[in-house]
C-alpha positions as CSV (number, residue, x, y, z in Angstrom):
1,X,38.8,-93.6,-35.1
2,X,42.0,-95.1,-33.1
3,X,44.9,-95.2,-35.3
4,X,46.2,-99.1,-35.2
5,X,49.8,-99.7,-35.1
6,X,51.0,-98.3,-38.4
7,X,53.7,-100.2,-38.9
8,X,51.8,-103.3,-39.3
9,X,48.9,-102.2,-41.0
10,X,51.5,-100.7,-43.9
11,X,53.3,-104.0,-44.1
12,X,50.7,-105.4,-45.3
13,X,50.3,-102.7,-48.3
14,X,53.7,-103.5,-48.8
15,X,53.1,-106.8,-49.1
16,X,50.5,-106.2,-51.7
17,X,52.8,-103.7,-53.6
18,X,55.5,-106.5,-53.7
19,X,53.3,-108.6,-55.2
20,X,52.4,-105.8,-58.2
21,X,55.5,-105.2,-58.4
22,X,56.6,-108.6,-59.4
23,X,54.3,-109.2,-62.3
24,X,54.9,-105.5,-63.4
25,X,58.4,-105.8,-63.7
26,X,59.3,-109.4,-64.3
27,X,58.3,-109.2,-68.0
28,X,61.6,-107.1,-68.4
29,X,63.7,-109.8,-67.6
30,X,61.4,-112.2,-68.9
31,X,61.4,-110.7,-73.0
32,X,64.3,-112.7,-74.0
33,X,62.5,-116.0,-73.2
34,X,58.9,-115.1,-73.7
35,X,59.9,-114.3,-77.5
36,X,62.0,-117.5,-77.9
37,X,59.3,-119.7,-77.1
38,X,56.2,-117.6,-78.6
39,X,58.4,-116.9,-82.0
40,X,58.4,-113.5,-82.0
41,X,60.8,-110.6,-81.6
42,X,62.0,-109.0,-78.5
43,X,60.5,-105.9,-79.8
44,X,57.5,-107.4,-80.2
45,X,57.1,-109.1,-76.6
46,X,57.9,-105.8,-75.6
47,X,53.9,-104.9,-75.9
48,X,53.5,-107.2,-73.1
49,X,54.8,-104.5,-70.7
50,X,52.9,-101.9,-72.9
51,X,49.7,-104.4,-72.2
52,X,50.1,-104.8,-68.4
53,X,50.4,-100.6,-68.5
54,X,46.9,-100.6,-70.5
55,X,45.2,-102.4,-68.1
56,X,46.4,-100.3,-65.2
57,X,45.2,-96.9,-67.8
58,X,41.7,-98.2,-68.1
59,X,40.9,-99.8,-64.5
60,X,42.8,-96.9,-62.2
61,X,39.8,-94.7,-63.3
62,X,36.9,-97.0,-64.1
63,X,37.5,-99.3,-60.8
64,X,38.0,-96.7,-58.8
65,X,34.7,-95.0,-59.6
66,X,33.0,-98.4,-59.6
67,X,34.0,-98.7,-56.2
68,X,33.9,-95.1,-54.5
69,X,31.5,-96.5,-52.5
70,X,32.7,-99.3,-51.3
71,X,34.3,-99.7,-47.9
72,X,38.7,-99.1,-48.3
73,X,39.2,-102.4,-47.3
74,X,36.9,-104.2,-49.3
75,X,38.0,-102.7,-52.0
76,X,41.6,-103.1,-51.6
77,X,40.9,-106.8,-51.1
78,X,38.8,-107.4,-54.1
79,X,41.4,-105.6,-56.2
80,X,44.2,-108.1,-54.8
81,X,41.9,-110.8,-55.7
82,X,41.7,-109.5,-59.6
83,X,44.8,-109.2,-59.7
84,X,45.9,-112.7,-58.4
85,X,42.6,-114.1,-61.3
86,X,45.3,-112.0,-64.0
87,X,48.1,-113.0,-63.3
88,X,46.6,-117.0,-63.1
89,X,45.4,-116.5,-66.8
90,X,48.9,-115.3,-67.7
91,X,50.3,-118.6,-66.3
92,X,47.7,-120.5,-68.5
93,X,47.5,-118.2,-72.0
94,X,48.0,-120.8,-74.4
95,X,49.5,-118.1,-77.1
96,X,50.8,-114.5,-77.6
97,X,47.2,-113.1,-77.9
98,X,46.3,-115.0,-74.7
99,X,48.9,-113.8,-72.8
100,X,48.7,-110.3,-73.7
101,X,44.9,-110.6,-72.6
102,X,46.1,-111.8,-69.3
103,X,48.7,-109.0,-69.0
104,X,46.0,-106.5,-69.6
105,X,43.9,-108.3,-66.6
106,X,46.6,-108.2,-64.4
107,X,47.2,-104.4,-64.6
108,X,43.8,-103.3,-64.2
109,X,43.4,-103.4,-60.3
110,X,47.1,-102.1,-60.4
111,X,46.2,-98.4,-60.5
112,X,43.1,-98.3,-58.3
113,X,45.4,-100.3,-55.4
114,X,47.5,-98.4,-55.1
115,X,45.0,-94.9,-55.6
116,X,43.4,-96.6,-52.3
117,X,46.7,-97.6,-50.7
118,X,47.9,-94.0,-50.9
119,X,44.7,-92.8,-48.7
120,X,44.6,-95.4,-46.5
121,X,48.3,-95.1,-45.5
122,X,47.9,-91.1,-45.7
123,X,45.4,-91.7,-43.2
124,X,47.1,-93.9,-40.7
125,X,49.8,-91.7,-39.6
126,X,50.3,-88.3,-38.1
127,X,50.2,-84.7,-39.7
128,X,53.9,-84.5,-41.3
129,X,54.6,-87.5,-42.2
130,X,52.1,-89.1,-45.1
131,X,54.8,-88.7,-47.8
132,X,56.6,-91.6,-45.3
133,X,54.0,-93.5,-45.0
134,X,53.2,-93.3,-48.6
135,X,56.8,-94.7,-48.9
136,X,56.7,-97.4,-47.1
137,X,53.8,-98.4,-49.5
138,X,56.1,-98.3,-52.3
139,X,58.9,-100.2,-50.7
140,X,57.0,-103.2,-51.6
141,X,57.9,-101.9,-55.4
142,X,61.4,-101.5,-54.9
143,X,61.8,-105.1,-52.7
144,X,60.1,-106.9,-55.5
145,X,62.7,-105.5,-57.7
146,X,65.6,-106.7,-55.3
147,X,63.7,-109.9,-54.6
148,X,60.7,-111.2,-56.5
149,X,61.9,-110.1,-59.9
150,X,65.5,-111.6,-60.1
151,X,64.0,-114.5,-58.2
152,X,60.9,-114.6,-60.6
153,X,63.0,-114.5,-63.4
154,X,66.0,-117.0,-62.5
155,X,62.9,-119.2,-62.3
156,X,61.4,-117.9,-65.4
157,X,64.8,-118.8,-67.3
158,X,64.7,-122.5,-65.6
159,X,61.1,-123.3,-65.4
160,X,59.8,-121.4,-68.0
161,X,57.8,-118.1,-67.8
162,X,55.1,-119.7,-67.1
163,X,56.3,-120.9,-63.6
164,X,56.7,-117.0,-62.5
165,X,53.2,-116.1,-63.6
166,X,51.7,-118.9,-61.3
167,X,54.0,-118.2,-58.3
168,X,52.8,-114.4,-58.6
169,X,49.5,-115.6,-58.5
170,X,50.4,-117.2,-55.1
171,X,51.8,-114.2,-53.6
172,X,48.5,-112.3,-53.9
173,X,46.9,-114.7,-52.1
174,X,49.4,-114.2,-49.7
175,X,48.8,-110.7,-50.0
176,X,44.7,-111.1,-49.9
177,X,45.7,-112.9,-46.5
178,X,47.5,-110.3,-44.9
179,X,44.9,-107.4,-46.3
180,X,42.5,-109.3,-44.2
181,X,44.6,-109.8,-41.3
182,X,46.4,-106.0,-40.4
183,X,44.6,-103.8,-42.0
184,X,41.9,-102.2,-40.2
185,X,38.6,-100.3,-41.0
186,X,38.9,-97.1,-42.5
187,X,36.0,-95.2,-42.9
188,X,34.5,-93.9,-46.5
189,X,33.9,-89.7,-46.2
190,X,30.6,-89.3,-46.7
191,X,30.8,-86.5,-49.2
192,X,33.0,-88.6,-51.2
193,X,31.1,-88.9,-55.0
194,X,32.2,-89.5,-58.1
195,X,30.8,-86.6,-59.6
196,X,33.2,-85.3,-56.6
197,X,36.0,-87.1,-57.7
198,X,35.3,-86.1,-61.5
199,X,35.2,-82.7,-60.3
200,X,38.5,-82.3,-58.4
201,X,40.3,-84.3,-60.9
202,X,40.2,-81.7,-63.0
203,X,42.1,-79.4,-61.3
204,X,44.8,-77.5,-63.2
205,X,47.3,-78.5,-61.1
206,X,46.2,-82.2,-60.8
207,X,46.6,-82.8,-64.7
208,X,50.0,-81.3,-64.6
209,X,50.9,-83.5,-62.3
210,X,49.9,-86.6,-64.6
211,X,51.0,-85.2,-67.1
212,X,54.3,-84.7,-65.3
213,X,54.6,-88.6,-64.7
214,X,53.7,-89.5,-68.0
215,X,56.9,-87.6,-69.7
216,X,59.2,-88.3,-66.8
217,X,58.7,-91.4,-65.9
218,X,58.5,-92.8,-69.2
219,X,62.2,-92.0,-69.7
220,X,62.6,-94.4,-67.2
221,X,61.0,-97.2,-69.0
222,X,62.2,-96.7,-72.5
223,X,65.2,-98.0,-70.7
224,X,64.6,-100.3,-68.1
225,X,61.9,-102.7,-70.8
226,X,65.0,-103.2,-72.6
227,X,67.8,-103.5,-70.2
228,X,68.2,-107.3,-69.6
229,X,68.7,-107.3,-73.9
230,X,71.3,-104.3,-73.2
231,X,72.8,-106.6,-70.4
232,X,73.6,-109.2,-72.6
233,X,74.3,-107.3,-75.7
234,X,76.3,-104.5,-75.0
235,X,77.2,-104.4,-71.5
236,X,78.9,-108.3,-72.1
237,X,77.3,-110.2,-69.1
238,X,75.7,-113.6,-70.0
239,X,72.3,-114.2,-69.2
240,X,72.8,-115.9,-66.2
241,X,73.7,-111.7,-65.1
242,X,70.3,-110.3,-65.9
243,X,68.9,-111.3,-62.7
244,X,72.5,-109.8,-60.6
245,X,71.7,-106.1,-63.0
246,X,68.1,-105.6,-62.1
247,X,68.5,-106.8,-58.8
248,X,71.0,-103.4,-58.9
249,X,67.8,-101.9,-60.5
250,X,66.3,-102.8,-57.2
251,X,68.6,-101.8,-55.0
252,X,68.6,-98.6,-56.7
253,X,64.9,-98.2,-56.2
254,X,64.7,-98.8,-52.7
255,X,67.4,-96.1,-51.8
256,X,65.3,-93.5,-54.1
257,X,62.4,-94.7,-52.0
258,X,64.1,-94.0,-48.7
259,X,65.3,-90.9,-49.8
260,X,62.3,-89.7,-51.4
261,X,59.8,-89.9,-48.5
262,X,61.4,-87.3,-45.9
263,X,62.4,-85.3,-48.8
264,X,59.1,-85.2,-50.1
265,X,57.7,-84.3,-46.7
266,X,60.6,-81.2,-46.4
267,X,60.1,-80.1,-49.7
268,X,58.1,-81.4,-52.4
269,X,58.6,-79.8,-55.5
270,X,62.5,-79.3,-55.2
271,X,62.6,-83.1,-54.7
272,X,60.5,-83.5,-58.0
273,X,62.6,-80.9,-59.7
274,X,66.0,-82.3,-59.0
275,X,65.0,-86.3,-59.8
276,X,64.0,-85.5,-63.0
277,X,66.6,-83.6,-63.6
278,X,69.2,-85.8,-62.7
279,X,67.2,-88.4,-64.2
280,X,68.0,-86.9,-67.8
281,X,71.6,-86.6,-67.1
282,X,72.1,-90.1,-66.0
283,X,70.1,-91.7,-68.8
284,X,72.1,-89.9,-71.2
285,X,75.6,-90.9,-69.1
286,X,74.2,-94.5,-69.6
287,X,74.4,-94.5,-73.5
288,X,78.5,-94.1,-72.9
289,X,79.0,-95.9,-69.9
290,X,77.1,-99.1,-70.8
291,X,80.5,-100.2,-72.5
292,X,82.6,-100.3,-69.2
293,X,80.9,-102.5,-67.2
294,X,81.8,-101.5,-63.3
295,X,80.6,-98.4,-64.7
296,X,77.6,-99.7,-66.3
297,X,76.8,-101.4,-63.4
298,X,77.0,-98.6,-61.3
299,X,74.6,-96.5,-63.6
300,X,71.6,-99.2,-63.4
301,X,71.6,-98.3,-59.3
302,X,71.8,-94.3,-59.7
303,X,69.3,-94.9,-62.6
304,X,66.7,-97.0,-60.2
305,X,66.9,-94.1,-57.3
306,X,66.8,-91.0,-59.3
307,X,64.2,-92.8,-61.1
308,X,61.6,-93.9,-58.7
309,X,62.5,-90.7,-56.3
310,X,60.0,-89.1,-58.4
311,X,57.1,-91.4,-57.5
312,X,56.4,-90.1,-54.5
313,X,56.4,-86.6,-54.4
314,X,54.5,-86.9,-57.9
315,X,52.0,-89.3,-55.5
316,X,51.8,-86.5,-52.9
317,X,51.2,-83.6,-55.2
318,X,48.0,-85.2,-56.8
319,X,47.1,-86.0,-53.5
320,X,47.4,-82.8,-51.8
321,X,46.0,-80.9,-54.9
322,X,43.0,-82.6,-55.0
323,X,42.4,-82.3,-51.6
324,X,38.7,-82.8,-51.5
325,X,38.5,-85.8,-53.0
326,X,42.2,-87.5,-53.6
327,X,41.1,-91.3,-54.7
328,X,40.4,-90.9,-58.1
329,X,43.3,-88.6,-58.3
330,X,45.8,-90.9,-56.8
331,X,44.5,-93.8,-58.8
332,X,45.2,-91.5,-62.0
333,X,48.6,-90.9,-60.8
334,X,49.0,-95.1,-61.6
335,X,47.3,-94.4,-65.2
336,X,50.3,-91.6,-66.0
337,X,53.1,-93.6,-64.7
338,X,51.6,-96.9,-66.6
339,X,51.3,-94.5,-70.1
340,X,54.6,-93.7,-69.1
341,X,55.8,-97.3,-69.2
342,X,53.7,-98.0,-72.1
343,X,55.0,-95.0,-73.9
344,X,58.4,-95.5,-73.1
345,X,58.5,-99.2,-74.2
346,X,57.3,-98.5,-77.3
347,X,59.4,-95.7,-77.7
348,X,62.5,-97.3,-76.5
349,X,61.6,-100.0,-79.1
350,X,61.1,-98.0,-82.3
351,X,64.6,-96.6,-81.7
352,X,66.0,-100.5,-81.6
353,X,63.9,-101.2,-84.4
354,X,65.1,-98.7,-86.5
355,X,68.5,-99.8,-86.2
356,X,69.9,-97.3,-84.0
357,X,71.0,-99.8,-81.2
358,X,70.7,-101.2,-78.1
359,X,71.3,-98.0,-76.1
360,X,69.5,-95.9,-78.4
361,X,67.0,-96.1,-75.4
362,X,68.7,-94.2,-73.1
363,X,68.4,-91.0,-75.8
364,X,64.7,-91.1,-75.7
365,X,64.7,-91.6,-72.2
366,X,66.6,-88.4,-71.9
367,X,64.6,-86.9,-73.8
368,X,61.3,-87.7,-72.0
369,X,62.6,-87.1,-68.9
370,X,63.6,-83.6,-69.9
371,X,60.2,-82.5,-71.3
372,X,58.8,-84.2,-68.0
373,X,61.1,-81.5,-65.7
374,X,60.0,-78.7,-68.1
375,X,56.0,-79.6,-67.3
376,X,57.1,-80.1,-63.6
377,X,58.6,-76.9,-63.3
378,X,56.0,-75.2,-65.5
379,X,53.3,-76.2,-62.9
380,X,55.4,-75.1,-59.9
381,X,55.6,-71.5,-61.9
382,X,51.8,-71.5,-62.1
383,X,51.3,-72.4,-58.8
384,X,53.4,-69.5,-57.1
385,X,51.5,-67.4,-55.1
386,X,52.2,-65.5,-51.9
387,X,50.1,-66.8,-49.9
388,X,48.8,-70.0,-51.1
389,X,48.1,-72.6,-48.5
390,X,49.5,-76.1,-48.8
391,X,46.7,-78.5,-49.2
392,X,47.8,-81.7,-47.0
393,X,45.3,-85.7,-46.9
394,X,44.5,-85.5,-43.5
395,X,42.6,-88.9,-41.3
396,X,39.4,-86.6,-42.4
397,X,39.8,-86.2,-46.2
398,X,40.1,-82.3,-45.6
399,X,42.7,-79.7,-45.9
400,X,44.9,-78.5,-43.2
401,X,46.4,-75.1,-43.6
402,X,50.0,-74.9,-43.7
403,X,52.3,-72.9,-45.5
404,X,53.3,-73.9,-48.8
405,X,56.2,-76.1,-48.6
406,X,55.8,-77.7,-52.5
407,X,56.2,-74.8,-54.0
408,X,59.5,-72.9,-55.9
409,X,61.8,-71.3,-53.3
């Protein structure tokens, strides 16, 4: 099949990922009002991210398999268009219950998108360079977290949270539209099976991968749920900051995104190895520099690179370890990071509602992302041998052999 012009066909995953990313993220900065006009706690709202991350849990696998059969592009289309019915019945919940329905809605395509997305970009570039292309996917995360979150939620705080919800559900229409327009056919293998998939996801190295992302990255979110309440409270910003601190967030993202793609494509697991690991130490440097704020401010950016650096080559690894059949793999990947996000709110909000404060947060989060570099590097131990080829998604689904370039030096 030709290859059409990447670039283009990309931008519109991009576009689609910008889209998820809003309504995945927003509800951080959104807690504060949510709670206010629902009457609940912060803590308490705080199961609305753990809801969106159930959703993505349950559908990455069970949407996935429903549609293993269906053409890419189809799929990826009727995926946006779930996702854009969620995020409308958000806007409209007429109470907590409601809305936490509609959050759970919302995240189910989430996972299987972007499990798609993954093998569709992997497939649309050249031998060398799929960790780039599975990148530029992912930029649409980080944008949305420059752009459509501090936008979504200055408009949240003016409008009401309502108002964000319904304008999300306008940009995946947008997104359904340009799905439609640039991306092109890609053809389904015709080995591919779910008893296939079932099979291949159980590789040892493909659930240490998950379980990789669900320790790491939840230190991550034990933080970042609860960081437009740590804005206001600790670091001394009024609310009209939140939107300026994770715009930062952002900002921080999108360099770890940057970063993270040729780096993953050089050398895989010493990429995953060193963002965790300086993920830990800057999550624990946040509990004592929240309290000076160029210096907290400075924190939120290294938090959001060193943070999402490790999406990628955690995306890659499933990927090229289950080889044979890497959708249902890839869509997991979204189930650990959403238990992750789901773990590490709740988490991050047991520790506030024990009374241990605001930043208490940040000690779980190092903690998580510890255990998550000691499974990382665990698997890497495992899967030393001398000659073991590295397994790489190529345009047909199969391995290429190359030396190992993911392994420990």
């Amino acid at each position: 099949m030709p290859r059409p012009p990447r670039p283009v066909a990309l931008l519109a995953l991009a576009v689609s990922a910008f889209g998820i990313g809003t309504t995945e993220f927003v509800m951080m900065g959104l807690l504060p009002n949510v709670a206010d006009d629902l009457g609940t706690s912060v803590p308490t709202a705080g199961y609305l991210v753990s809801a969106y991350a159930i959703g993505v849990v349950i559908g990455a696998p069970l949407l996935t398999a429903l549609g293993s059969r269906i053409p890419r592009k189809r799929m990826l289309l009727l995926l946006m268009a779930l996702f854009t019915v969620g995020n409308l019945a958000s806007a409209l919940a007429p109470g907590f219950g409601w809305l936490v329905a509609g959050r759970v809605l919302a995240g189910l395509p989430h996972g299987a998108f972007f499990g798609v997305g993954a093998v569709v970009a992997a497939r649309l570039v050249a031998d060398g360079r799929q960790a780039r292309a599975v990148a530029t996917m992912f930029l649409g995360l980080t944008v949305a977290n420059i752009v459509g979150v501090p936008a979504a939620t200055l408009l949240g705080q003016h409008l009401g949270w309502r108002a964000t919800f319904l304008v999300v559900a306008a940009i995946g229409l947008v997104a359904m539209a340009a799905l439609a327009r640039l991306v092109p056919y890609v053809p389904l293998d015709a080995r591919q099976s779910v008893r296939r998939e079932l099979r291949t996801l159980g590789n040892r190295q493909v659930l240490l991968g998950l379980l990789t992302a669900v320790f790491g990255f939840a230190g991550v979110f034990a933080v970042y749920s609860y960081l437009a309440s740590m804005t206001t409270e600790v670091m001394g910003f009024g609310e009209s900051s939140v939107t300026l601190v994770l715009a930062l967030f952002g900002i921080g993202m999108t360099l770890g995104a940057l970063a993270a793609g040729p780096l993953t494509d050089r050398a895989l697991r010493p990429t995953l190895y060193g963002s965790l690991a300086v993920l830990a130490v800057v999550l624990l440097a946040f509990n004592y520099t929240a309290h000076v704020r160029w210096a907290a401010l400075a924190t939120v950016v290294v938090l959001g690179a060193v943070g999402f650096m490790t999406t990628t080559p955690l995306q890659m690894l499933v990927m090229n370890k289950a080889k044979e059949a890497p959708t249902l793999a890839s869509a997991s990947n979204h189930s650990a990071f959403n238990l992750a996000n789901a773990g590490g709110a709740w988490l991050g909000g047991l520790a506030i509602t024990a009374g241990w404060g605001w930043m208490s947060p940040t000690l779980v989060g190092a903690v998580l992302a510890a255990a998550g570099l000691a499974i990382a590097v665990t698997a890497g131990l495992l899967d030393r041998t001398p000659a073991s080829p590295r397994s790489r998604v190529v345009a047909s689904g199969a391995a290429a052999p190359e030396r190992e370039r993911d392994t420990v030096a």
